[in-house]
TIGU-913125 format. One record per residue (C-alpha): residue in three letters; x, y, z. Coordinates in steps of 0.5 Angstrom, whole numbers, padded with zeros to 4 digits, always signed. Layout:
alaXYZ
...
This chain:
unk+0081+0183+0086
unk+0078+0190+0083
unk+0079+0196+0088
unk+0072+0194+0089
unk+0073+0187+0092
unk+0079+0189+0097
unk+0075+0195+0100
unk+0069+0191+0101
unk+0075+0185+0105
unk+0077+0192+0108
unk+0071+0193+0111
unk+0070+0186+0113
unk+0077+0187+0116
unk+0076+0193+0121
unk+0069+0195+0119
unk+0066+0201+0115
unk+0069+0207+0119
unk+0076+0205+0120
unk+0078+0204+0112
unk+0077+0209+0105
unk+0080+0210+0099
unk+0075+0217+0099
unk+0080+0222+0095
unk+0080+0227+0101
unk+0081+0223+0106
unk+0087+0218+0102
unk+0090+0227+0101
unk+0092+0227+0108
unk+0096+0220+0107
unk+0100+0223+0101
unk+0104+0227+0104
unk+0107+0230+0111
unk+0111+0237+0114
unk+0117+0235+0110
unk+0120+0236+0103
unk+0119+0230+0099
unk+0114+0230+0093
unk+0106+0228+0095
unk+0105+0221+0093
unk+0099+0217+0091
unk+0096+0213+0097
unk+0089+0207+0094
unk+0086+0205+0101
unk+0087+0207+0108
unk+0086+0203+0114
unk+0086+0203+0122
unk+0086+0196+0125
unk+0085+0195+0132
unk+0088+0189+0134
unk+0093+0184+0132
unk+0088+0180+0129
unk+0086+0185+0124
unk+0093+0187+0123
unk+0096+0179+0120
unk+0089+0180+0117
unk+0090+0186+0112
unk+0098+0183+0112
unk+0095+0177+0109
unk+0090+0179+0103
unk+0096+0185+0101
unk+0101+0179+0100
unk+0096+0175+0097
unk+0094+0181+0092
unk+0101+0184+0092
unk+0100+0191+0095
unk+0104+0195+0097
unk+0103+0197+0106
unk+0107+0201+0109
unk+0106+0202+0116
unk+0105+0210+0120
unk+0105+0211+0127
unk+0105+0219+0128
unk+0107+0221+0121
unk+0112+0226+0124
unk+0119+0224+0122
unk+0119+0230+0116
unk+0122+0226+0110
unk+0116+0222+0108
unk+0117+0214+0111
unk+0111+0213+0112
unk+0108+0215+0105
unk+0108+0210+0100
unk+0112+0210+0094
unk+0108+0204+0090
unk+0102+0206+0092
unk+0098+0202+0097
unk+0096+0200+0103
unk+0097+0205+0109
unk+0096+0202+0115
unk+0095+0207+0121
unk+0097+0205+0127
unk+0093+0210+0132
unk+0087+0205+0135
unk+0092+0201+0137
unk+0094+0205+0144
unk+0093+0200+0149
unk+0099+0201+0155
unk+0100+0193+0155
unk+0104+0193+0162
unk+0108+0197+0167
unk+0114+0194+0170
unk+0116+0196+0176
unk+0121+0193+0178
unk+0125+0191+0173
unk+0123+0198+0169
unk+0119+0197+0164
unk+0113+0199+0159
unk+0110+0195+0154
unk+0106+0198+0149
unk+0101+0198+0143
unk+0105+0200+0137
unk+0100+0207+0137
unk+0102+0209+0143
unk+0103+0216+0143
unk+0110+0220+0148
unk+0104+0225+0150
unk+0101+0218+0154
unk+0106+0214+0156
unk+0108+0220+0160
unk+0103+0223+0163
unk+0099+0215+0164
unk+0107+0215+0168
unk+0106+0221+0172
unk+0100+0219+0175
unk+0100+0212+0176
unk+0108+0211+0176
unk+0110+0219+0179
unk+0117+0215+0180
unk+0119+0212+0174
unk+0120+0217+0167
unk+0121+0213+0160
unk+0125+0216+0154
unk+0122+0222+0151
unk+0124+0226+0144
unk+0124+0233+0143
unk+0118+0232+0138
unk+0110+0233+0139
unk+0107+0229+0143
unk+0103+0225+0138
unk+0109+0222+0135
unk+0108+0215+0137
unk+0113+0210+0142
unk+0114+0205+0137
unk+0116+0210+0131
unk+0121+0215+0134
unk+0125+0209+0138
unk+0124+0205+0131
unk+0128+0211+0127
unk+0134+0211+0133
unk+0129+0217+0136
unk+0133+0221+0141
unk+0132+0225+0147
unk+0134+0229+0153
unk+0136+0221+0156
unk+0140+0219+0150
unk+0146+0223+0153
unk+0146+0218+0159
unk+0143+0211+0155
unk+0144+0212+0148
unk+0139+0213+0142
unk+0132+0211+0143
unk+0134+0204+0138
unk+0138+0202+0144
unk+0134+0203+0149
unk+0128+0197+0147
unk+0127+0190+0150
unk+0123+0187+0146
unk+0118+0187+0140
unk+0112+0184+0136
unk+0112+0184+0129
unk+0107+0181+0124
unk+0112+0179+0118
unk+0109+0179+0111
unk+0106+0172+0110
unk+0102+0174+0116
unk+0106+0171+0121
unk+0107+0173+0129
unk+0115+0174+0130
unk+0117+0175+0137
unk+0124+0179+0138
unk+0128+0180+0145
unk+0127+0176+0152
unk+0119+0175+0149
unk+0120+0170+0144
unk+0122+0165+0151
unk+0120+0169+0156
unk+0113+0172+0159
unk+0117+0178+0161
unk+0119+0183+0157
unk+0125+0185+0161
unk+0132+0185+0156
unk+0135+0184+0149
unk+0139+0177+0151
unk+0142+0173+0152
unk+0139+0170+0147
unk+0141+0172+0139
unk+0139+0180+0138
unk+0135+0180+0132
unk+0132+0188+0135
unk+0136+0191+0130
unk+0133+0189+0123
unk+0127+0193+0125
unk+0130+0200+0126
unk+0131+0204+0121
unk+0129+0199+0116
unk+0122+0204+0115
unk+0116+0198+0115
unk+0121+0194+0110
unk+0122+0188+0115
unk+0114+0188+0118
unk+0108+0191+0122
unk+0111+0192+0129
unk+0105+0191+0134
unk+0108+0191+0141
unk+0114+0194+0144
unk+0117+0193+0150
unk+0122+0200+0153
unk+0126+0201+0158
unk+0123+0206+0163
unk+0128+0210+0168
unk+0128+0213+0175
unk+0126+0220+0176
unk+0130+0226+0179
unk+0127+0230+0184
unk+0131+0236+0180
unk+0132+0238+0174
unk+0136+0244+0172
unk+0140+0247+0166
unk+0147+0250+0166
unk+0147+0255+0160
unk+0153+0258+0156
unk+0157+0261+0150
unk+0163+0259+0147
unk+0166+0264+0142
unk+0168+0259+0136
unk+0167+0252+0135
unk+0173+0249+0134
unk+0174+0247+0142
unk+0167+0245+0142
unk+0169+0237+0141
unk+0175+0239+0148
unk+0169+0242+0152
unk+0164+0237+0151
unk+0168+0231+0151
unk+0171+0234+0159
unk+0163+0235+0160
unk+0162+0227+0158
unk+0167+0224+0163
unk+0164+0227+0169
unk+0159+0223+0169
unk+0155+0228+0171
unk+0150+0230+0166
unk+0143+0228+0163
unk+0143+0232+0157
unk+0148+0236+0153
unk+0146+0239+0147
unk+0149+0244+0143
unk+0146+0250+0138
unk+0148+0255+0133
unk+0143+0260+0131
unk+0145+0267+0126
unk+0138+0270+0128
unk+0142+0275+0132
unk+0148+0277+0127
unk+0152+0279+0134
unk+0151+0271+0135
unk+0154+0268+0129
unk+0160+0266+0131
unk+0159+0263+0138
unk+0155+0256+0140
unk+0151+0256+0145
unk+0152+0251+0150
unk+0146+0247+0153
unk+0149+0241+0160
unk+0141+0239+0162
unk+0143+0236+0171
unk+0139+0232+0175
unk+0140+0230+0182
unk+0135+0228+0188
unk+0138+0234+0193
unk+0139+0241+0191
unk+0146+0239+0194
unk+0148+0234+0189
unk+0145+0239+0184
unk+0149+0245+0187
unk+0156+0240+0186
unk+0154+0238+0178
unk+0153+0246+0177
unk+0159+0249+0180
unk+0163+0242+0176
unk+0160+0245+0170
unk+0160+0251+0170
unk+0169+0250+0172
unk+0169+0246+0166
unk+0166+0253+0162
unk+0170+0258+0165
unk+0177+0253+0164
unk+0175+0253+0156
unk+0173+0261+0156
unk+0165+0259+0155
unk+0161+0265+0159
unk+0156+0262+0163
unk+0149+0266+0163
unk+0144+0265+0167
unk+0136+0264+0165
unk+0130+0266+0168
unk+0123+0267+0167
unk+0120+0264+0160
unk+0126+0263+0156
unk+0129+0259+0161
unk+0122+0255+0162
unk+0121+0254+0155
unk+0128+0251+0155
unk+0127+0246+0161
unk+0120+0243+0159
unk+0120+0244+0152
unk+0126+0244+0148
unk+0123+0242+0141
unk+0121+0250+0142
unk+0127+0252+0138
unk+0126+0248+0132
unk+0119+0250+0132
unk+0122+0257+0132
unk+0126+0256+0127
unk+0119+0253+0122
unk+0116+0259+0123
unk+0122+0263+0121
unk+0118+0264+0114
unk+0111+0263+0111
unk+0107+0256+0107
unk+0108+0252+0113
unk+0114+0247+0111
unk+0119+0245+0115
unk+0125+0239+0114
unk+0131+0239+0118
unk+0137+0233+0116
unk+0139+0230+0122
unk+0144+0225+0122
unk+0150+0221+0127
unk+0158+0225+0127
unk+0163+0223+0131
unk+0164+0228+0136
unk+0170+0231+0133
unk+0167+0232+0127
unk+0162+0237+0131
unk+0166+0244+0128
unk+0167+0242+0121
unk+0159+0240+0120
unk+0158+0247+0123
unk+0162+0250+0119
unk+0159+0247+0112
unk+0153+0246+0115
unk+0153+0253+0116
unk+0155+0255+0108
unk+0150+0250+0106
unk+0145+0253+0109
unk+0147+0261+0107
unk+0147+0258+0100
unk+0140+0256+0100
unk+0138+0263+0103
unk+0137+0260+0110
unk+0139+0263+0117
unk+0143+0257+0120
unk+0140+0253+0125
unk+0144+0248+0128
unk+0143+0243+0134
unk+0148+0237+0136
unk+0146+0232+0140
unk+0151+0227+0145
unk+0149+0220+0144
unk+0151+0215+0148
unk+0157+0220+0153
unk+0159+0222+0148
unk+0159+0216+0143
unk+0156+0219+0138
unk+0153+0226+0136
unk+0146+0228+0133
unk+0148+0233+0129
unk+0142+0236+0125
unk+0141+0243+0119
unk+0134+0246+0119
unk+0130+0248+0113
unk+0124+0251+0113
unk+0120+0253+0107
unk+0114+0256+0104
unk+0110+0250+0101
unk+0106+0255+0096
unk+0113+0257+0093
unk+0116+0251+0088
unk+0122+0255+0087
unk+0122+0255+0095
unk+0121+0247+0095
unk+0126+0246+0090
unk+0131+0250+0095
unk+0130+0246+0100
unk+0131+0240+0096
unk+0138+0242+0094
unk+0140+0244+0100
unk+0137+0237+0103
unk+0141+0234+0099
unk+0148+0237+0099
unk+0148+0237+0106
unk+0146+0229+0106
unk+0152+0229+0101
unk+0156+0233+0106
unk+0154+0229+0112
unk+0157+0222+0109
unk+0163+0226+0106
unk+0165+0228+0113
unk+0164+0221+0117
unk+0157+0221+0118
unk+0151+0218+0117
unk+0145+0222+0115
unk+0138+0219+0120
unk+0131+0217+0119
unk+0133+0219+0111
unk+0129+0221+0106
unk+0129+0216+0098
unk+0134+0221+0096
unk+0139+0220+0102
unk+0137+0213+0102
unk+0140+0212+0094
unk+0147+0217+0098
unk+0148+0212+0104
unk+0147+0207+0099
unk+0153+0209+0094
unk+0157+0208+0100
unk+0155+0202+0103
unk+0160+0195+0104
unk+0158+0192+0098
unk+0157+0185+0102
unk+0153+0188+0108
unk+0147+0190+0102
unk+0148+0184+0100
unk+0146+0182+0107
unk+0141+0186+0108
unk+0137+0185+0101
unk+0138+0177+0103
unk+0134+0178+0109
unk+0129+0182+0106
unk+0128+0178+0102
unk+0126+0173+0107
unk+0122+0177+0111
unk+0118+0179+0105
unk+0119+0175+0098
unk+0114+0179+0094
unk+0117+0185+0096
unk+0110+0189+0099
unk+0113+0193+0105
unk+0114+0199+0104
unk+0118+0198+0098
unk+0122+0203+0095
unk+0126+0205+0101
unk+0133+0202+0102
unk+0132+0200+0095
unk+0138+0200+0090
């Protein structure tokens, strides 16, 4: 088929509305808010149900196009930017909330549906139950963050996002409907098992594996209190010490860590950041008196918030890396996340820290405990001014020292960019790519999802 022909099936598919290849359209589809060069985009398309969606995946097999899937296109490293060329298929009119689950706790969604509206459809339909939320925009999607091992303010008790599906809908490149998780057997949609866990070949394999329709989270138990134990730590090296006590308590939702040199005064401290919840102010009174003995036995200062800042904190703790996108001009802004282990938080400080220097940045640090403690999100931010080709040139560099320093170190960098994908790759067991290239190629044979990503 010509471009003219696969428009007018395009057409046929979704309607006229919903489908282009204008050039000012297919421009905002080239690239998004991080650092990885624009790519050319042919066709665009928006389809509403899973019908439309097996139908646009059949004619790109046939024709051998590229599709790569977008949720909200906010994961910052260019995943949901072809590399070859293509189809994009953006998910956002399917935001259907399929079902609520109370009982056994859960929600099964549309692959658009958005943070913003699970939670607020939760908070009016649901006030008792919370789902697991990121510290992002409230347009990035459901499926998209906990697809790319998404965390949040839950992920210190439960895990990563990734962790926290029960089950997905997934049309492979053949067109196919493929059920993963208790809804291949079951109409309930309520666990991982006892069956075969397949869940794990979709995250953070970027749209390479299929087109997911439907997921199914786990959703928890709302707290009446919620409250924030904040302190100082001067130096880094007993921040592993500190964090691991904190963790054995059992007693926090969230602990995160930063690291700002915005304030010279601040450079060599971290600022500790233990998230309680609790249903009486008496529990919340114990966990805080509990904390606050583990700061004090490790010389953290405590320091109490109020006002704004402690408002911002409570409710919006994406607020700091916004904060740190606006430190300078052009409206660029890219961060290297990546998984440590929780002893390797002081030398990824360090380093993170000169890397950051290097490339003329003020170091913007933040950890994150996964899993009590399991694992540790540990990310470097990197603002830039979009209009400076020297600045993007930096950014890249710097991008792309710190991935290499993440992997030298133990670490694995998240939700990678092409360039930290080739690094995770180069290191990688031999037989595990060999594996995973074999399953690809079974899911996709003519190699039309999202291809370029995990590619040798």
């Amino acid at each position: 088929m010509d471009e003219k022909q696969i428009i007018h099936v395009l057409h046929e598919i979704v309607g006229n509305d919903f489908v282009s290849n204008r050039p000012e359209e297919l421009f905002i589809y080239s690239q998004d808010s991080g650092a990885s060069e624009p790519r050319s985009v042919d066709y665009v398309v928006m389809p509403q149900n899973i019908i439309e969606v097996q139908k646009i995946v059949r004619l790109a097999n046939r024709e051998k196009i590229p599709i790569t899937p977008m949720g909200g296109g906010l994961t910052l490293s260019g995943l949901a930017i072809p590399v070859k060329k293509g189809i994009v298929m953006d998910m956002k009119r399917m935001d259907k909330i399929i079902e609520i689950n109370e009982f056994s706790r859960y929600a099964v969604l549309e692959a658009g549906v958005t943070t913003g509206k699970i939670k607020a459809y939760l908070d009016e339909n649901h006030p008792d139950l919370q789902p697991p939320i990121p510290d992002a925009p409230p347009s990035v999607t459901v499926a998209g963050n906990m697809l790319i091992h998404g965390s949040g303010y839950l992920s210190q008790k439960y895990g990563c996002h990734s962790s926290l599906i029960n089950g997905l809908e997934v049309v492979i490149s053949t067109g196919e409907i493929c059920r993963f998780g208790s809804c291949a057997v079951s109409d309930y949609w309520f666990s991982k098992g006892p069956i075969p866990d397949l869940i794990g070949l979709f995250t953070s394999a970027f749209g390479t594996m299929g087109i997911i329709t439907k997921i199914s989270i786990k959703l928890f138990p709302k707290p009446k209190f919620r409250d924030l134990v904040f302190g100082f730590l001067e130096g880094f090296l007993d921040l592993p010490k500190i964090m691991s006590k904190i963790t054995f308590t059992e007693l926090a939702e969230d602990i995160m860590i930063g690291k700002s040199d915005v304030q010279e005064a601040f450079k060599n401290f971290a600022s500790l950041m233990v998230y309680i919840v609790g249903n009486s102010k008496e529990e919340l009174n114990f966990k805080r008196k509990t904390i606050e003995q583990i700061f004090e036995e490790y010389d953290a200062r405590v320091a109490p918030l109020s006002g704004r800042i402690r408002d911002i904190m409570m409710s919006q703790p994406q607020y700091g890396a916004a904060l740190a996108a606006d430190w300078k001009k052009g409206g660029g802004f890219e961060y290297v996340g990546s998984f440590i282990p929780l002893e390797k938080i002081p030398e990824a400080i360090e380093k993170g820290t000169k890397i950051s220097k290097k490339y003329g940045l003020i170091p913007s640090l933040l950890c994150r405990l996964i899993g009590r403690g399991h694992a540790v999100m540990f990310s470097v931010t990197f603002p830039f001014n979009r209009a400076n080709p020297k600045d993007m040139i930096n950014t890249r560099k710097g991008l792309e020292e710190t991935n290499k320093m993440i992997l030298e170190i133990g670490g694995i960098p998240w939700k990678s960019e092409l360039g930290g994908q080739k690094l995770i790759m180069e290191k990688m067991d031999p037989n595990f790519k060999k594996i995973f290239k074999n399953i690809r190629n079974i899911f996709d044979p003519n190699g039309i999802m999202n291809p370029g990503n995990w590619d040798d």
